[in-house]
VODO-997795 format. One record per atom (N, C-alpha, C, CB): x, y, z; atom name; chain. Coordinates in nm, 3 decimals, always signed. Each point is the difference from the previous one (the first is absolute). Glycine has a CB too. Example, Ala and Ser with C-alpha at 12.3 -4.5 7.8 and 13.67 -1.06 7.14 Angstrom:
// residues 2
SITE       X       Y       Z  a c
SITE  +1.319  -0.569  +0.780  N A
SITE  -0.089  +0.119  +0.000 CA A
SITE  +0.090  +0.120  +0.000  C A
SITE  -0.189  -0.117  +0.125 CB A
SITE  +0.154  +0.222  -0.197  N A
SITE  +0.082  +0.119  +0.006 CA A
SITE  -0.077  +0.109  +0.073  C A
SITE  +0.118  -0.063  -0.215 CB A
// end
This chain:
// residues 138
SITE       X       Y       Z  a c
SITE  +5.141  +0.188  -2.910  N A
SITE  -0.108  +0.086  -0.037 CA A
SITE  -0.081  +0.037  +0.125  C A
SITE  -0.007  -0.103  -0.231 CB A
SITE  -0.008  +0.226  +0.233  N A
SITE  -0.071  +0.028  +0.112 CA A
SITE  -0.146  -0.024  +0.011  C A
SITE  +0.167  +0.145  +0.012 CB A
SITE  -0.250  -0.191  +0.076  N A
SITE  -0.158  -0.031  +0.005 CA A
SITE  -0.049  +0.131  +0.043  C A
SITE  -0.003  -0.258  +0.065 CB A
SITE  -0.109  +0.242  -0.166  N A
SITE  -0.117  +0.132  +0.006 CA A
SITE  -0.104  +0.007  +0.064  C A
SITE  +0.045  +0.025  -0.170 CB A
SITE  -0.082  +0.059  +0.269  N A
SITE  -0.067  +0.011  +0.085 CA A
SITE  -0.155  +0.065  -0.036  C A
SITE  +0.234  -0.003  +0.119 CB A
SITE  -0.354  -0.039  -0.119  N A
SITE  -0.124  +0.044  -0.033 CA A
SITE  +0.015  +0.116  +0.062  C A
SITE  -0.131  -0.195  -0.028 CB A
SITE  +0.069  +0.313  -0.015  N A
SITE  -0.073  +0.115  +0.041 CA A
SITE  -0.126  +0.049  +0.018  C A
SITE  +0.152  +0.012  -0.067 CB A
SITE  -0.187  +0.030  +0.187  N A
SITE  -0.122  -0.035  +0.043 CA A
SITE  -0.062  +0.170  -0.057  C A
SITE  +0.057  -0.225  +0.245 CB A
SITE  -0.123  +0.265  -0.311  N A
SITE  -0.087  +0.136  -0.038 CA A
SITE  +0.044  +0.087  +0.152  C A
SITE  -0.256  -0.125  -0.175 CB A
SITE  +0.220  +0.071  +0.276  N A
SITE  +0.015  +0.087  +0.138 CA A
SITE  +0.139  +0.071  +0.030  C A
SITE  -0.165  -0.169  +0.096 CB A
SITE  +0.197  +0.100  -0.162  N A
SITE  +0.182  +0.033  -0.009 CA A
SITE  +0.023  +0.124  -0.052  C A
SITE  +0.072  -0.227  -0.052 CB A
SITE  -0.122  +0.225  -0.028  N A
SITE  -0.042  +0.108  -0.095 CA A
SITE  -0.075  +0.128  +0.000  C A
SITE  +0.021  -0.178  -0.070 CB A
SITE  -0.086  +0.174  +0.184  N A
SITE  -0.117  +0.078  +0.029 CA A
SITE  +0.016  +0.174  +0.043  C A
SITE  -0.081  -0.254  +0.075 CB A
SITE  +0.206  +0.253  -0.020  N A
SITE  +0.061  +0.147  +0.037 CA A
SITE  +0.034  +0.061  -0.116  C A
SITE  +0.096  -0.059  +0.207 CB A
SITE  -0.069  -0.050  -0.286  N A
SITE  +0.042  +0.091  -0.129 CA A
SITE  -0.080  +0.047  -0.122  C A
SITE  +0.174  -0.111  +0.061 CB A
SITE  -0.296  +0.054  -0.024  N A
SITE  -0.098  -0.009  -0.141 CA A
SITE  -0.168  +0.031  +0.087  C A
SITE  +0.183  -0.240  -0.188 CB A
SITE  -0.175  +0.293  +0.318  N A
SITE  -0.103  +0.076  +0.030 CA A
SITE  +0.030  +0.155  +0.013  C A
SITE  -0.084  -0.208  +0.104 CB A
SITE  -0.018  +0.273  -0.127  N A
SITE  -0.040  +0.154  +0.022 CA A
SITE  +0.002  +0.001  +0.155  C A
SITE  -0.166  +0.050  -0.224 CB A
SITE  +0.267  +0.066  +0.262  N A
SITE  -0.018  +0.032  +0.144 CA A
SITE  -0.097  +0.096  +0.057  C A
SITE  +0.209  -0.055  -0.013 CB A
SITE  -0.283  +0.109  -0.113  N A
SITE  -0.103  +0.098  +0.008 CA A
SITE  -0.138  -0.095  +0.090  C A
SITE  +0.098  +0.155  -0.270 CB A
SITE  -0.153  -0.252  +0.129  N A
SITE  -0.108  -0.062  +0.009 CA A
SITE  +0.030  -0.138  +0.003  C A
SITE  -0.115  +0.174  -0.097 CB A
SITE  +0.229  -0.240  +0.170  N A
SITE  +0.017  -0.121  +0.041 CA A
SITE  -0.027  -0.133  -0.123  C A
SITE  -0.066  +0.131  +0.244 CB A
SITE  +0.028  -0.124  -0.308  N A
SITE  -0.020  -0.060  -0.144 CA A
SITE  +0.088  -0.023  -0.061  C A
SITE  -0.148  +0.081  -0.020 CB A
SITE  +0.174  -0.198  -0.078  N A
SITE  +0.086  -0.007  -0.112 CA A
SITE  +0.026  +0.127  -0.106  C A
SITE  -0.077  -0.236  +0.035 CB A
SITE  +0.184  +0.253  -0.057  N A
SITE  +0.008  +0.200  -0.071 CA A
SITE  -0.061  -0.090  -0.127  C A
SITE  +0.284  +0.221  +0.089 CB A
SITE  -0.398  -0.095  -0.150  N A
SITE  -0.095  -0.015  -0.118 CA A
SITE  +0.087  +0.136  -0.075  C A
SITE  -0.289  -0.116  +0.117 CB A
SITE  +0.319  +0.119  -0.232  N A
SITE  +0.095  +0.091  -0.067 CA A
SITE  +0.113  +0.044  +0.075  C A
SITE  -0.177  +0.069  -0.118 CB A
SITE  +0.243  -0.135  +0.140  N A
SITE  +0.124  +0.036  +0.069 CA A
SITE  +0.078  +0.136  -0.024  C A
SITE  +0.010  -0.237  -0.006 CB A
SITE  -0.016  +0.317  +0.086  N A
SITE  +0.041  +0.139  -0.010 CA A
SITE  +0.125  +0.064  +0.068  C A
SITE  -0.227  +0.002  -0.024 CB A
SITE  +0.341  -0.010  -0.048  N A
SITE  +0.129  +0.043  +0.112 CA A
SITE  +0.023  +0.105  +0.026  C A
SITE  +0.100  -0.133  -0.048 CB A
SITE  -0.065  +0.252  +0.185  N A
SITE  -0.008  +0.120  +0.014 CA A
SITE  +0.163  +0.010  -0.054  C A
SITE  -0.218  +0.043  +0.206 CB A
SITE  +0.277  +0.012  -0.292  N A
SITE  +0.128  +0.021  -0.048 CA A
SITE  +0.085  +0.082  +0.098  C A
SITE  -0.094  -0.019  -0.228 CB A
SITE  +0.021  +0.117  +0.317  N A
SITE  +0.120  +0.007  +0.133 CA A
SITE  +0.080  -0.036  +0.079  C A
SITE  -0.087  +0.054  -0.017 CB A
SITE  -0.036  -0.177  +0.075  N A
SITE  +0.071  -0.128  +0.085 CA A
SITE  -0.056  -0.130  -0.031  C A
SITE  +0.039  +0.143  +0.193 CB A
SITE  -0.033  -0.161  -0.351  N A
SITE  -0.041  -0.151  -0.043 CA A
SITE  -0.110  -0.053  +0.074  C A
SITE  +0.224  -0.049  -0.055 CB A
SITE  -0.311  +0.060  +0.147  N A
SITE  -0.109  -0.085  +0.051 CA A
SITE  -0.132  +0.000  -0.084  C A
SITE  +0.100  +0.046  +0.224 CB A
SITE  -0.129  -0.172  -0.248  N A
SITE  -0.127  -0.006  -0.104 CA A
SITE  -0.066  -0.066  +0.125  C A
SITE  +0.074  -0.033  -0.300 CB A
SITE  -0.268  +0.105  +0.186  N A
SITE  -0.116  -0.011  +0.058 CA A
SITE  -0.065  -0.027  -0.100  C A
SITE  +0.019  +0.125  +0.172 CB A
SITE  -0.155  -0.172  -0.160  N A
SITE  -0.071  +0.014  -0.119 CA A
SITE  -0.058  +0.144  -0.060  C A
SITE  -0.046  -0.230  +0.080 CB A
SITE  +0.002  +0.241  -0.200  N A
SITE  +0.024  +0.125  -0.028 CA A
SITE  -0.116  +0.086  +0.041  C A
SITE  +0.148  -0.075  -0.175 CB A
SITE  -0.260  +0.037  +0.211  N A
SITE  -0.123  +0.042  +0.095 CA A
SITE  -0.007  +0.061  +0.047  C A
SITE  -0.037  -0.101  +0.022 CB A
SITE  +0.099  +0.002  +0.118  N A
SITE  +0.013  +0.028  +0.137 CA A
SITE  +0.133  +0.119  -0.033  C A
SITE  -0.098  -0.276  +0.141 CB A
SITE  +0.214  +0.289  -0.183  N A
SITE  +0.096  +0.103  +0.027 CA A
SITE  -0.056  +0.160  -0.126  C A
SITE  +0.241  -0.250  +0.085 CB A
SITE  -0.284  +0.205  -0.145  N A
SITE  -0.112  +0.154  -0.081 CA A
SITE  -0.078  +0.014  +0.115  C A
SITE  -0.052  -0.046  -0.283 CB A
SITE  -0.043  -0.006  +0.356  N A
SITE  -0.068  +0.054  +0.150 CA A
SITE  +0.056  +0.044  +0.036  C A
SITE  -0.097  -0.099  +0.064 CB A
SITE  +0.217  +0.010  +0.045  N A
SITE  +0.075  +0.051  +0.065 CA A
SITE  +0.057  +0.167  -0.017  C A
SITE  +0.022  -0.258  +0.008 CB A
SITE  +0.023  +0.244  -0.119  N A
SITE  +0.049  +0.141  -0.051 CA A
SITE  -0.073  +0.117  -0.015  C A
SITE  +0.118  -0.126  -0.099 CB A
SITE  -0.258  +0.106  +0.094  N A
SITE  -0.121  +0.131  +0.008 CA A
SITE  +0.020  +0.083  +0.116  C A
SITE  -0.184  -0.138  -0.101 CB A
SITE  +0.226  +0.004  +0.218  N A
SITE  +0.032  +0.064  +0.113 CA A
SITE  +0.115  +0.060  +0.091  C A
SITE  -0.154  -0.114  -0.044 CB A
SITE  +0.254  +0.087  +0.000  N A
SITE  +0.117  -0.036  +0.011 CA A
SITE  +0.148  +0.026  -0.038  C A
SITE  -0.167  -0.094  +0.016 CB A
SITE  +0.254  +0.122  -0.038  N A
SITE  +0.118  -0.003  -0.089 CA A
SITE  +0.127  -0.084  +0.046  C A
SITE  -0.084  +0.224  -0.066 CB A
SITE  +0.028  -0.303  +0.130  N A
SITE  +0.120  -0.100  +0.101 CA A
SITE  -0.010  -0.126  -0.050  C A
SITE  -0.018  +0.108  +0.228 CB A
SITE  +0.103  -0.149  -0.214  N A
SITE  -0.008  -0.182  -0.016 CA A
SITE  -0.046  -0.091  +0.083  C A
SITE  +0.163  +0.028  -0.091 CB A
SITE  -0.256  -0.067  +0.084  N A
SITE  -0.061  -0.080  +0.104 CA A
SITE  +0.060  -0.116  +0.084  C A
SITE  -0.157  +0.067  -0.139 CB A
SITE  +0.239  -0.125  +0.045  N A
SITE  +0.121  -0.081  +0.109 CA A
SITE  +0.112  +0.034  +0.054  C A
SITE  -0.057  -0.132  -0.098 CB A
SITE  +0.145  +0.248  +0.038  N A
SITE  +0.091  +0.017  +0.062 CA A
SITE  -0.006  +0.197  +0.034  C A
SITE  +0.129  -0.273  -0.122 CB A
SITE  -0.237  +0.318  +0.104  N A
SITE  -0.038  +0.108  +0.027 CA A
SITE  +0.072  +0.186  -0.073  C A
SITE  -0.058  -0.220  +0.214 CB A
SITE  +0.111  +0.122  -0.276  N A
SITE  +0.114  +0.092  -0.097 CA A
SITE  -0.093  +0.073  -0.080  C A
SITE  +0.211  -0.166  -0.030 CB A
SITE  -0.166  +0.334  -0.003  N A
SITE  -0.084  +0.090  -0.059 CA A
SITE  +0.047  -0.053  -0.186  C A
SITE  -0.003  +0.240  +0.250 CB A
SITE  -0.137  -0.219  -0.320  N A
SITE  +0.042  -0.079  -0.129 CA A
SITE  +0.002  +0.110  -0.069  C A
SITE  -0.094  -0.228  +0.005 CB A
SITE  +0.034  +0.297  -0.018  N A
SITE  -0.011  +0.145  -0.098 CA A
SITE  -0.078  +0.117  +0.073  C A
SITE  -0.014  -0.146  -0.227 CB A
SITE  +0.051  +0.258  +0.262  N A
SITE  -0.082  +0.116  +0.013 CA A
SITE  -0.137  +0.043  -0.039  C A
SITE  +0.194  +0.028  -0.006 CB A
SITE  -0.163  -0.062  -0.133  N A
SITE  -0.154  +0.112  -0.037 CA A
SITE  -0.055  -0.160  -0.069  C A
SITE  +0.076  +0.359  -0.095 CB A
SITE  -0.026  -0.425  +0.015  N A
SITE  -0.060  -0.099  -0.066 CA A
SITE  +0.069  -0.159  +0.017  C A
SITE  -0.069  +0.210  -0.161 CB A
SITE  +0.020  -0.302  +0.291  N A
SITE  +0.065  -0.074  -0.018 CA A
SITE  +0.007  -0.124  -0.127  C A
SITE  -0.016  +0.101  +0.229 CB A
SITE  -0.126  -0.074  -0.294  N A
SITE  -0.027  -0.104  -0.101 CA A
SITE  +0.040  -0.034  -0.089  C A
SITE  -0.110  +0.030  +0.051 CB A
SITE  +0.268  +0.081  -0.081  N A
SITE  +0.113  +0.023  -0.079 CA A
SITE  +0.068  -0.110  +0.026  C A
SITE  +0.007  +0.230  -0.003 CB A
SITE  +0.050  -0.274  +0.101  N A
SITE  +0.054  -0.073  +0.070 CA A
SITE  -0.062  -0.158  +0.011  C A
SITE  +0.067  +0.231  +0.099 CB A
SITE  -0.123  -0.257  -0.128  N A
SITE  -0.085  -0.153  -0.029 CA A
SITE  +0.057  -0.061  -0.155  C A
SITE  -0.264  +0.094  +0.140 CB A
SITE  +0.295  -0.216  -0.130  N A
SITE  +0.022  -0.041  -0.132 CA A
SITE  -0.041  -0.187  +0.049  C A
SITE  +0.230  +0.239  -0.118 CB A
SITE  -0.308  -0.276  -0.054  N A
SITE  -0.074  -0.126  +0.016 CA A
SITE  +0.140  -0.104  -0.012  C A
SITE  -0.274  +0.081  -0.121 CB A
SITE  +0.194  -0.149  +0.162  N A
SITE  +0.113  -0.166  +0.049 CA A
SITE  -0.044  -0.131  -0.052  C A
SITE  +0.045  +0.086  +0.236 CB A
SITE  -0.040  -0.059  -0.371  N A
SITE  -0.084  -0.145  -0.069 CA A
SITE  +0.083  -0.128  +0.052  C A
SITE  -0.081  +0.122  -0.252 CB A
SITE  +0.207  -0.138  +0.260  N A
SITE  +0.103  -0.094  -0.001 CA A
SITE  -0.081  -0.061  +0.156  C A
SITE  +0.269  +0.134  -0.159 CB A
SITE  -0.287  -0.037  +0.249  N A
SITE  -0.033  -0.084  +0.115 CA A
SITE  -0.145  -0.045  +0.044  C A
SITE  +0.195  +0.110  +0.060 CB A
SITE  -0.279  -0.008  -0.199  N A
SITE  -0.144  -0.074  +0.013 CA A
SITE  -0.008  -0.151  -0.060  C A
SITE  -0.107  +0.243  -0.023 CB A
SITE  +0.189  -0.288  -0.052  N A
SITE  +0.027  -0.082  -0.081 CA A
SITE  +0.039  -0.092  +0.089  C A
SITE  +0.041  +0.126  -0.187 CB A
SITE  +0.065  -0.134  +0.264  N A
SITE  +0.062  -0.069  +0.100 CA A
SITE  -0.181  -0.017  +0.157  C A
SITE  +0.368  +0.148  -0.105 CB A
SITE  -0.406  -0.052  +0.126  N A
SITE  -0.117  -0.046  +0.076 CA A
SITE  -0.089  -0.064  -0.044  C A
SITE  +0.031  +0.141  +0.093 CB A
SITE  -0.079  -0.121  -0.217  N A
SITE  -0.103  -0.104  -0.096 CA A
SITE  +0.073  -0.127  +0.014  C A
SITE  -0.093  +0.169  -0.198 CB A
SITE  +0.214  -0.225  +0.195  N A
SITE  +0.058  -0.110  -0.041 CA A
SITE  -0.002  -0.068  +0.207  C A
SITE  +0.184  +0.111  -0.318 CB A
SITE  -0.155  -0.030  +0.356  N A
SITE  -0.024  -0.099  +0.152 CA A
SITE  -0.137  +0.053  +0.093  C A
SITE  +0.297  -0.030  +0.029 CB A
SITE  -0.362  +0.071  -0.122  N A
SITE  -0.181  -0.013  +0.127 CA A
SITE  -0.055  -0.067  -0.132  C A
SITE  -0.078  +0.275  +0.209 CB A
SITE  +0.031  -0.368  -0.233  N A
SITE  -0.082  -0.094  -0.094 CA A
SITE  -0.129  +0.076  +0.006  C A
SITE  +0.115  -0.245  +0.045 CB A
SITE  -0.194  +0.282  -0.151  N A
SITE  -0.139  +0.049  -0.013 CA A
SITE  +0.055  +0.161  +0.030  C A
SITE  -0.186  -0.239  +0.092 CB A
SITE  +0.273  +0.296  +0.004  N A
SITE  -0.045  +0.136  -0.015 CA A
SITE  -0.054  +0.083  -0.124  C A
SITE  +0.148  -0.022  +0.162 CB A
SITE  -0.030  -0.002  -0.292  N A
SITE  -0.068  +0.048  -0.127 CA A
SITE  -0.145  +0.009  -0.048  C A
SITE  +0.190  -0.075  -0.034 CB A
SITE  -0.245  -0.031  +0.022  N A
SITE  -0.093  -0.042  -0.027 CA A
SITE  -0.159  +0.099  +0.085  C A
SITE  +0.197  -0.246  -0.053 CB A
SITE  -0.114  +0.211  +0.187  N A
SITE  -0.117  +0.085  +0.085 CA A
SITE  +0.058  +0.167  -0.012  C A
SITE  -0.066  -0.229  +0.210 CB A
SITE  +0.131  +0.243  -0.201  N A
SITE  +0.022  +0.120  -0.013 CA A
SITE  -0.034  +0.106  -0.124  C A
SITE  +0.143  -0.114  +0.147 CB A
SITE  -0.133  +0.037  -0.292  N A
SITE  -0.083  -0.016  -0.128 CA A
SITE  -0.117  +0.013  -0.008  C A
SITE  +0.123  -0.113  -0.043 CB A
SITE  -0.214  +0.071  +0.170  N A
SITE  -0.119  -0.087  +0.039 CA A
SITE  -0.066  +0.150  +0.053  C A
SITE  +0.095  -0.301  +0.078 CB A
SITE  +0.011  +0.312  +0.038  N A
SITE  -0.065  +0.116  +0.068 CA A
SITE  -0.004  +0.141  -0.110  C A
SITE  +0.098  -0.107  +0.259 CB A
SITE  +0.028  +0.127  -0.298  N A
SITE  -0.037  +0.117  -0.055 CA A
SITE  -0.092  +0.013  -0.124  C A
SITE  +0.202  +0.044  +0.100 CB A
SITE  -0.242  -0.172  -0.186  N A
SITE  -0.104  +0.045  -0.087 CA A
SITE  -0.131  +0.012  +0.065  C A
SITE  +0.119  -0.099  -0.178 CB A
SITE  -0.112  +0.051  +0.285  N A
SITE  -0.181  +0.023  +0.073 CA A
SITE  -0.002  +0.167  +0.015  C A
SITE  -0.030  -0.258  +0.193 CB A
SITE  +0.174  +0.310  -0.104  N A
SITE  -0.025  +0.142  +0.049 CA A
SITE  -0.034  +0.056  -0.139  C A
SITE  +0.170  +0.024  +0.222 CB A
SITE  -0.093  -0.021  -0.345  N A
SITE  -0.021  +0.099  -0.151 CA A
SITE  -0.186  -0.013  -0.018  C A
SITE  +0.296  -0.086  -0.167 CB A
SITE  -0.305  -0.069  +0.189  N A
SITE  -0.192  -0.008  -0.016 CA A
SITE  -0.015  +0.056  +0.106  C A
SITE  -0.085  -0.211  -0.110 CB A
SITE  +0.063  +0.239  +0.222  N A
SITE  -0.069  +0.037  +0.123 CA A
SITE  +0.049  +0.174  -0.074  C A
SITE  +0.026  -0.252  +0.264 CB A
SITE  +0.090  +0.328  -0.250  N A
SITE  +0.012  +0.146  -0.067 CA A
SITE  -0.082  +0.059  -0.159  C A
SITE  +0.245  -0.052  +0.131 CB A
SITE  -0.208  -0.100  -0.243  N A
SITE  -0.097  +0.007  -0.117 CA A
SITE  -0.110  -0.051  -0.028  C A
SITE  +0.151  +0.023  -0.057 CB A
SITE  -0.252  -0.041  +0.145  N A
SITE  -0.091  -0.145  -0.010 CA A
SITE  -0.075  +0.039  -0.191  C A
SITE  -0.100  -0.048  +0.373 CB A
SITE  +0.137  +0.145  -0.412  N A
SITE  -0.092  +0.026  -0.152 CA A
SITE  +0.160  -0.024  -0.126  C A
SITE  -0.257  +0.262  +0.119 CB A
SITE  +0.233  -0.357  -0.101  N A
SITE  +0.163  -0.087  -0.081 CA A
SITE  -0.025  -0.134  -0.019  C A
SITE  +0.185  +0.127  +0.125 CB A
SITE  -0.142  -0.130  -0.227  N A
SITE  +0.002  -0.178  -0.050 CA A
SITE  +0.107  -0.082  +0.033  C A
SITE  -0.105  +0.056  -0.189 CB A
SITE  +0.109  -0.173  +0.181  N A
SITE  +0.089  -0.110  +0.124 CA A
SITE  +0.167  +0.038  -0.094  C A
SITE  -0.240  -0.292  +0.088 CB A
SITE  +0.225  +0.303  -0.237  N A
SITE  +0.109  +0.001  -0.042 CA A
SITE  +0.045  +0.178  +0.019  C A
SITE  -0.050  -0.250  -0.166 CB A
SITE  +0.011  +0.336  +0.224  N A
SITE  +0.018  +0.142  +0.066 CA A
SITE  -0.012  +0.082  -0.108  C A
SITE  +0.148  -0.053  +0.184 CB A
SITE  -0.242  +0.049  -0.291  N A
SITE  -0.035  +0.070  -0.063 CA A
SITE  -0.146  +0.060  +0.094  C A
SITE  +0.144  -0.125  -0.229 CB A
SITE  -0.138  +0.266  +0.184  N A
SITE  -0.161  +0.063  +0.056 CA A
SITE  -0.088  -0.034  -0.072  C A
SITE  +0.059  +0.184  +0.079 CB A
SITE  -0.167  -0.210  -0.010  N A
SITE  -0.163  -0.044  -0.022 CA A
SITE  -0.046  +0.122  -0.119  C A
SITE  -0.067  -0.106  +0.298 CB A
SITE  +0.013  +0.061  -0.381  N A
SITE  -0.010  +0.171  -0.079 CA A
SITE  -0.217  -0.026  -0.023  C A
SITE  +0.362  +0.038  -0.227 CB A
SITE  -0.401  +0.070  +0.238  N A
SITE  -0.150  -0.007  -0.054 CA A
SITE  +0.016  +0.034  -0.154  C A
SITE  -0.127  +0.082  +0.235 CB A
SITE  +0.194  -0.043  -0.322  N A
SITE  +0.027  +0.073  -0.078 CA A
SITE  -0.007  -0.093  -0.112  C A
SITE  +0.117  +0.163  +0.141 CB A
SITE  -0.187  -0.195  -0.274  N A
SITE  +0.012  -0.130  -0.071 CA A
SITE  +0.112  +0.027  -0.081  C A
SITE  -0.239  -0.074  -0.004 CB A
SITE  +0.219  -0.042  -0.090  N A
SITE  +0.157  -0.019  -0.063 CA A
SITE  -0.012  +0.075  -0.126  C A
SITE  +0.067  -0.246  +0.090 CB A
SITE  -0.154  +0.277  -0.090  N A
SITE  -0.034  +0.165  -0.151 CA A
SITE  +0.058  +0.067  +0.059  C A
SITE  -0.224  +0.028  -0.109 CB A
SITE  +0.240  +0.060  +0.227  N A
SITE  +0.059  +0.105  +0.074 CA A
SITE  +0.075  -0.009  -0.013  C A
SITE  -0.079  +0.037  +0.112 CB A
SITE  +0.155  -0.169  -0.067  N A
SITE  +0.164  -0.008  -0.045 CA A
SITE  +0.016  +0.033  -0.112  C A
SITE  +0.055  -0.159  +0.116 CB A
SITE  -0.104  +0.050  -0.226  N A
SITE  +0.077  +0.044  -0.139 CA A
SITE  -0.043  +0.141  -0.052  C A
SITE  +0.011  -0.251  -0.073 CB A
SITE  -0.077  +0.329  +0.106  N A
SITE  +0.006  +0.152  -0.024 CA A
SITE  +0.122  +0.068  +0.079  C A
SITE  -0.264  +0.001  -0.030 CB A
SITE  +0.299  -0.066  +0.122  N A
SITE  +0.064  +0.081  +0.105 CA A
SITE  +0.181  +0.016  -0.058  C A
SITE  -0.204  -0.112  +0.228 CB A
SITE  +0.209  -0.027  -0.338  N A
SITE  +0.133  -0.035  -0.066 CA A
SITE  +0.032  +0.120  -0.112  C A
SITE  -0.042  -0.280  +0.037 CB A
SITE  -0.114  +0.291  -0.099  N A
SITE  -0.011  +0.062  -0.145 CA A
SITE  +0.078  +0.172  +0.080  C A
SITE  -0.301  -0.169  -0.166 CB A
SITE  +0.283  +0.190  +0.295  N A
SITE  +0.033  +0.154  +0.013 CA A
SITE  +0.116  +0.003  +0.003  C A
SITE  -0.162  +0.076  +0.106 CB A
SITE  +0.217  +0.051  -0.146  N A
SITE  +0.178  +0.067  +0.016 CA A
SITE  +0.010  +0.069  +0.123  C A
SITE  +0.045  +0.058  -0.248 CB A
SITE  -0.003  -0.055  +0.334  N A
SITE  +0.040  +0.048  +0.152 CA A
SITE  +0.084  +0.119  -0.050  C A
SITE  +0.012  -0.241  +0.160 CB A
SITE  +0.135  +0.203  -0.246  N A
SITE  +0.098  +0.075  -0.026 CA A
SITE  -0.023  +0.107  -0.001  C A
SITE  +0.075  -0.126  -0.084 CB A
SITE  -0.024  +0.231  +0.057  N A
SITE  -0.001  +0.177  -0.017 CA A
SITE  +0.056  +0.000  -0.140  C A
SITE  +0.056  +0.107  +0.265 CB A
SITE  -0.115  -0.074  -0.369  N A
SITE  +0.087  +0.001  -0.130 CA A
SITE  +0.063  +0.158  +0.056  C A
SITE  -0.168  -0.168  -0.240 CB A
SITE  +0.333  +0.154  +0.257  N A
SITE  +0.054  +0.105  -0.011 CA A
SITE  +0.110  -0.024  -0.122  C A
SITE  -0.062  +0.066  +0.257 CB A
SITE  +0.089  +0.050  -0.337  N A
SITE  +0.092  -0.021  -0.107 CA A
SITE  +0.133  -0.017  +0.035  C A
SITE  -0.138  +0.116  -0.122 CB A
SITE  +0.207  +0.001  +0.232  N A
SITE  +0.064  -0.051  +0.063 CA A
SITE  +0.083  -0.143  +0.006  C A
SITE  -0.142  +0.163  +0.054 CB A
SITE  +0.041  -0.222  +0.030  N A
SITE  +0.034  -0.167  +0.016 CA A
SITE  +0.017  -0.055  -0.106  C A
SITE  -0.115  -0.032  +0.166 CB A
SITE  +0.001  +0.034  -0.213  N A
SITE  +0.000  -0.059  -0.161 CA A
SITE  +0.118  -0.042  -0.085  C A
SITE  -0.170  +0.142  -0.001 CB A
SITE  +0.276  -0.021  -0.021  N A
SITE  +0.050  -0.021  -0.097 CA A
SITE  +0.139  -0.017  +0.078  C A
SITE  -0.166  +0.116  -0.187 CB A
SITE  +0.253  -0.228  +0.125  N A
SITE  +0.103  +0.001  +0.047 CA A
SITE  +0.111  -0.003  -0.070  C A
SITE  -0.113  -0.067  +0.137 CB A
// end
């Protein structure tokens, strides 16, 4: 039987950082031209400016490269499982930014309303619909 050798995270590190923003890739984003993933951030920036691949410099699309991006759960999954806590902080960070963008929102992300709860239940009693006959009958 062969003996198994520990793996050290660093080992790892070319393959599971962003070459954009040097970081562990946060939504892992693969450019489908020439397979190189980034996080999905940093390569939507990138692309405002840009239509090249940032690592291997290859043109990704003409008019729209954002066509060309597709998400990579399998390997965000695989980076959560060897950086301990990234999830968590990363979880961490992005509900502060939604409060810092929504600060008039409640913790469970419903909006703050001034509006009492009579308003609401009047607001149920109304029909939005368009009575068209049309529709109506089928």
């Amino acid at each position: 039987m062969a003996t198994q050798r520990k793996q050290f995270v660093k080992e790892f590190n070319p393959h599971i950082t962003c070459h954009i923003c040097k970081g562990y890739i946060i939504k892992p984003t693969t450019v489908t031209e020439c397979l190189h993933t980034f996080c999905k951030s940093c390569i939507v920036q990138h692309f405002e400016d840009c239509n090249d691949c940032p690592k291997c410099g290859n043109q990704v699309h003409e008019t729209n490269p954002l066509e060309m991006l597709r998400l990579d759960n399998t390997l965000e999954e695989i980076i959560f499982k060897l950086v301990p806590g990234l999830r968590e902080e990363e979880e961490r960070r992005e509900i502060e930014f939604w409060k810092s963008i929504r600060p008039n929102e409640n913790e469970d992300g419903s909006p703050k309303s001034k509006r009492s709860r009579r308003d609401d239940e009047d607001e149920e009693d109304k029909d939005y619909h368009r009575s068209d006959p049309q529709i109506g009958r089928a």
